[in-house]
C-alpha positions in Angstrom: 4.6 -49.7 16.0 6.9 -52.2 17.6 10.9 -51.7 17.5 14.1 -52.5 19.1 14.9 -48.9 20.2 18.1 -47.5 22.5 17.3 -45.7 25.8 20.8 -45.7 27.0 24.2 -46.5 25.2 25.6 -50.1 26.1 26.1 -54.1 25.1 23.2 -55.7 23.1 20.7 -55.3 26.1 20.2 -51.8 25.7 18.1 -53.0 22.8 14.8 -52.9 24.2 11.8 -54.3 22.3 8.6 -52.7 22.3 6.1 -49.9 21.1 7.7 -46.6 19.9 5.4 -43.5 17.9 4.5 -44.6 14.2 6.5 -42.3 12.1 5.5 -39.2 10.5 6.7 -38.7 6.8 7.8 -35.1 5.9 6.8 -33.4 2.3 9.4 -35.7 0.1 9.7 -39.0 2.2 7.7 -41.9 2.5 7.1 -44.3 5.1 8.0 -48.1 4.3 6.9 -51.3 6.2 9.6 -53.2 7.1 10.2 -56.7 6.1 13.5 -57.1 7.0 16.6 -55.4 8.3 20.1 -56.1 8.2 23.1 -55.5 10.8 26.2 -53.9 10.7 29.2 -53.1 12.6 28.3 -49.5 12.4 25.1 -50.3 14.6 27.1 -51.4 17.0 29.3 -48.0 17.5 26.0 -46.4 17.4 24.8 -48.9 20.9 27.8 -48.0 22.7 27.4 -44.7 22.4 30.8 -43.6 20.1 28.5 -41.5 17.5 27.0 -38.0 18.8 23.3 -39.8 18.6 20.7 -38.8 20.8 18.4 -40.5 22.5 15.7 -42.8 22.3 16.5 -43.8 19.0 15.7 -46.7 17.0 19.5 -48.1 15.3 19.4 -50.0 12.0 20.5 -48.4 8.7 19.7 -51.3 6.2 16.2 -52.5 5.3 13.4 -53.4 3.0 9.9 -53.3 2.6 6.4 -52.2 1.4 6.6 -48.1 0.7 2.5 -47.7 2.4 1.5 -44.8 -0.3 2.3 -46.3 -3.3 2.8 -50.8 -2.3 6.0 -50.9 -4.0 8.5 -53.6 -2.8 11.5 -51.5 -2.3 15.0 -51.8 -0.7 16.3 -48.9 1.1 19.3 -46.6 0.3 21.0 -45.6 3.9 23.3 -42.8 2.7 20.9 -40.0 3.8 21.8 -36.5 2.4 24.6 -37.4 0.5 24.6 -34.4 -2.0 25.1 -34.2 -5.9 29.1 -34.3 -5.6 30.3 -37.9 -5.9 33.5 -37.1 -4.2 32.5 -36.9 -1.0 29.4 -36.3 1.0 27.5 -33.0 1.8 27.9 -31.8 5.3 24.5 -32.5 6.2 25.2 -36.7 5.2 24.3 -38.9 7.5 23.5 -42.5 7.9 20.3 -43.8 8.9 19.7 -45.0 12.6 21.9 -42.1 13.7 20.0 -39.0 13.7 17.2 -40.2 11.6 15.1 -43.4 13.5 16.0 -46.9 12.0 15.0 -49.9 10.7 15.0 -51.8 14.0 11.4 -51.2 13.6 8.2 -51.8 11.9 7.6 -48.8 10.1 10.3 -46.4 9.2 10.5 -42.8 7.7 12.6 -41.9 4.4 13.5 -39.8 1.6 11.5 -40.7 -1.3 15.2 -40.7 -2.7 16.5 -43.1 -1.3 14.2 -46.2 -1.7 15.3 -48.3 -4.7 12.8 -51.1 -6.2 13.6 -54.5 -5.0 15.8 -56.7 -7.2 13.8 -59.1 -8.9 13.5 -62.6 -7.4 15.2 -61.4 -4.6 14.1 -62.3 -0.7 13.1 -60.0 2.2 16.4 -61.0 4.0 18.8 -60.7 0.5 17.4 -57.1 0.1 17.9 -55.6 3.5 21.4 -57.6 3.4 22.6 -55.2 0.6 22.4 -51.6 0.9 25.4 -50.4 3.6 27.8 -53.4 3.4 26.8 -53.4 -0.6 27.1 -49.8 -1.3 30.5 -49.4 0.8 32.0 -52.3 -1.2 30.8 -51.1 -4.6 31.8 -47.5 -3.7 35.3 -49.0 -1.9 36.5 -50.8 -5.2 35.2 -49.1 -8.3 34.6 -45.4 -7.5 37.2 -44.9 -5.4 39.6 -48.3 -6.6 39.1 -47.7 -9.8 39.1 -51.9 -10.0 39.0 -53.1 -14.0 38.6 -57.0 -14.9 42.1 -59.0 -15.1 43.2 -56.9 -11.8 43.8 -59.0 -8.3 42.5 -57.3 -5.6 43.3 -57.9 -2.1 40.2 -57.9 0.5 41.6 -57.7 4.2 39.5 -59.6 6.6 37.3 -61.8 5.0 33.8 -62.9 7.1 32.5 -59.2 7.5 29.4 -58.2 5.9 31.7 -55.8 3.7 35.0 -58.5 2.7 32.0 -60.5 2.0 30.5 -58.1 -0.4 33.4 -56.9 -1.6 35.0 -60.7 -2.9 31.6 -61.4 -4.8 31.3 -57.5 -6.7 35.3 -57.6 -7.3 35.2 -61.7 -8.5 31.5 -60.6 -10.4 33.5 -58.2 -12.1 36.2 -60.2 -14.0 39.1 -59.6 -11.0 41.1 -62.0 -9.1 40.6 -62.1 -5.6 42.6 -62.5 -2.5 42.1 -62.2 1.4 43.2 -62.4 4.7 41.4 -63.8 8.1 42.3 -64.9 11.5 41.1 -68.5 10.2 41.7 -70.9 7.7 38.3 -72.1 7.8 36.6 -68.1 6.5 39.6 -68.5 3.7 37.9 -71.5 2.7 34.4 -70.0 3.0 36.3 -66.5 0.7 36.9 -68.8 -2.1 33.0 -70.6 -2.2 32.6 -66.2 -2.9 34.9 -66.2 -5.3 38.1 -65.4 -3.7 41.4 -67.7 -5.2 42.9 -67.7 -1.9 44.6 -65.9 1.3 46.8 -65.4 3.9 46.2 -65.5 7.8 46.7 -62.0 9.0 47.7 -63.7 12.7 51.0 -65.0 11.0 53.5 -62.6 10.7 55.0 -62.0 6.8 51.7 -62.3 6.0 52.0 -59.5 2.9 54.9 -61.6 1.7 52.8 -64.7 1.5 50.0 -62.5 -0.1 52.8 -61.5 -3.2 53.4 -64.9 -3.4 49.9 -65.2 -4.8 50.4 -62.8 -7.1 52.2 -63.5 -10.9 56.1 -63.3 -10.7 55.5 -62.4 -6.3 54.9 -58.9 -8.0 51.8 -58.0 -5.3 48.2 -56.9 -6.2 46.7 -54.0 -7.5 44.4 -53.3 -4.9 44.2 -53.5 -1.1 40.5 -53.1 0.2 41.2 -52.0 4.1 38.7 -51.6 7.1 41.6 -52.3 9.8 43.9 -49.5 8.7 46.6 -52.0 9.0 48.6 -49.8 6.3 52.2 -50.7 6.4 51.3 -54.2 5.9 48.6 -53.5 3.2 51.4 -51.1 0.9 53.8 -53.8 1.4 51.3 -56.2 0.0 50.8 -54.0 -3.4 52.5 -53.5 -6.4 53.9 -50.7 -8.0 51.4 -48.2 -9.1 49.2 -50.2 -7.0 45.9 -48.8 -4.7 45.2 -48.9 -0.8 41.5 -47.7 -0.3 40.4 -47.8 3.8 36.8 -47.5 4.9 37.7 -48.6 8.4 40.1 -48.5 11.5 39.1 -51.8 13.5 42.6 -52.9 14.0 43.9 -49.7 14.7 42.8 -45.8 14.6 46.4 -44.9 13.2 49.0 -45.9 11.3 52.4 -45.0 10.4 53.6 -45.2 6.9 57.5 -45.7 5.8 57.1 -42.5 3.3 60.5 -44.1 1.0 58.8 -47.3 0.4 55.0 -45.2 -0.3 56.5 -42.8 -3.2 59.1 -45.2 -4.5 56.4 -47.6 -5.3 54.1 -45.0 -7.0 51.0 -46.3 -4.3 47.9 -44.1 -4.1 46.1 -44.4 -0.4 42.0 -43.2 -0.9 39.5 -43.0 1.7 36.2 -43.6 1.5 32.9 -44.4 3.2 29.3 -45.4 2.0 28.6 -44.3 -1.4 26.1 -41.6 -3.1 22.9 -42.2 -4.6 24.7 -42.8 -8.4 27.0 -45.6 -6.1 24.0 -47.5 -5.6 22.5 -47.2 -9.0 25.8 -48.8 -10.5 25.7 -51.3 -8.2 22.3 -52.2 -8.9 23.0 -52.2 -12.2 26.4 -54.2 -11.9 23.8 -57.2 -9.8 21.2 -56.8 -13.0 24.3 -58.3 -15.6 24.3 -61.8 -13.0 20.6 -62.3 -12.0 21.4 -65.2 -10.3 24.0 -63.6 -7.8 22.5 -63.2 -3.7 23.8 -61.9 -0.8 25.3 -64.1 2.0 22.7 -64.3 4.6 24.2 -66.0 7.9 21.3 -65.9 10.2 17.9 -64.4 10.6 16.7 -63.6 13.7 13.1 -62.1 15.0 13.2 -58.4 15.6 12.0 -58.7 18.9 15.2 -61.0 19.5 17.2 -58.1 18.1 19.8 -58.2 21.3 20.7 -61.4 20.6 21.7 -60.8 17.1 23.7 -58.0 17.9 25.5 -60.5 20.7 26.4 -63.0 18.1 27.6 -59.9 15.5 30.2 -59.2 18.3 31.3 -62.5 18.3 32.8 -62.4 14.5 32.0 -66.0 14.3 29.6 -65.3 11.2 30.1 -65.4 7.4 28.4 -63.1 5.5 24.9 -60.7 7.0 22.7 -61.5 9.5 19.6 -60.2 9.0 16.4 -59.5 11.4 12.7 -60.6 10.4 10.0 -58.0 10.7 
């Protein structure tokens, strides 16, 4: 088969294009040809060489495709191993295009488990834009959130394949939605998702122009974090309200004013991904609004891989892009 594969860790050049072994499927899995696959940050971590990955390995953890024993049209589930307790993940979790080959790649090797039948109507491209950025958002507002209809919920940096994810579930879902961005222009972009408006994120005061949003300035409900910018996300919620962080782009720590934190009641959850029971709900969340489709920036060839993992470091996009197979 032909892939994009890693032989060292580096920028987007280290993806190489060109013929890697066919995959072998163990007693339980099944091997899928690849339509499509989708980017994501996380692919990116895995290049540079900041997961324990070894190498060659082919990177990509979102795809979908033809399942070769059976010809089903199937999208793929990348939360590998998760386990049968929905709080958290067995120890043997892991996400696929880390330990387990990728879907940079014509062919690729998984559990029978985790491949999902296509949405109906649905495109190549819209399926393998789903599954990670999809699954973490589901997971991120109503497992862990606990988000109900009438609630505002705020969605730090919109434009990512998650924000953009997580404005359509939360605003498919009966909830007001807010955001923040570097630019006015990805506000504008939030509310063609369903957002009702924002706050740049470069200003400072920017939680106080968030509240202002809100009915009676009284904040929202629900912060949606993947910068870890906490004391400006708990300033931004109400009382009794919810941070929930899948992330730490803006900062790997964060120090928290503990007065503010217990006087206002707020709950702080972490979470990441989302078990095989995540994905069914949101499956079945996207089957109540048939007409609903992920946001598919660009598509590029596989074999032109590189380049989309150049332009995914340049944050200019809105919404997933997406490789051809």
């Amino acid at each position: 088969m032909n892939a994009a594969a890693l032989a060292a860790f580096g920028g987007p050049e280290a993806l190489a294009f060109g013929e890697r072994p066919d995959p072998v499927a163990p007693p339980g899995w099944a091997v899928v040809e690849l339509r499509a696959a989708a980017l994501n940050w996380h692919d990116v971590l895995v290049r540079r060489g900041q997961y324990d990955v070894a190498l060659p390995r082919v990177p990509g953890a979102d795809g979908a495709g033809v399942r070769r024993d059976t010809d089903e049209a199937v999208v793929i589930l990348p939360s590998l191993h998760w386990g049968e307790d929905d709080r958290f993940p067995s120890p043997a979790f892991e996400i696929l295009g880390d330990h387990t080959d990728g879907t940079y790649a014509e062919l690729v090797a998984v559990p029978e488990v985790n491949l999902m039948a296509l949405p109906s109507g649905w495109s190549w491209e819209e399926a393998a834009a789903l599954p990670l950025a999809g699954l973490t958002a589901y997971r991120a507002l109503f497992t862990r959130g606990g988000l109900r209809a009438g609630e505002t919920v705020l969605v730090l940096g919109a434009g990512s394949g998650v924000s953009t994810m997580a404005i359509a579930l939360a605003a498919l879902a009966g909830a007001r939605v807010l955001v923040t961005s570097s630019s006015r222009a990805k506000i504008e972009a939030a509310r063609e998702l369903g957002a009702d408006g924002g706050a740049l994120y470069t200003r400072d005061g920017w939680p106080e122009e968030i509240r202002a949003l809100t009915p009676g300035g009284r904040g929202v409900d629900l912060v949606i974090d993947s910068a870890g910018t906490w004391p400006q996300a708990l300033a931004a919620l109400a009382g009794g309200g919810r941070l929930v962080n899948f992330g730490a782009t803006a900062t790997p720590d964060a120090t928290v004013e503990l007065r503010r934190f217990y006087f206002g009641q707020h709950t702080i959850l972490g979470t990441t991904m989302g078990s095989p029971r995540d994905f069914a709900g949101l499956l079945a969340l996207l089957a109540e609004h048939p007409t609903w489709r992920p946001l598919v920036h660009a598509t590029y060839p596989l074999d032109r891989a590189a380049d989309a993992h150049a332009a995914l470091e340049r944050r200019e996009h809105i919404g997933k892009l997406v490789l051809s197979v």
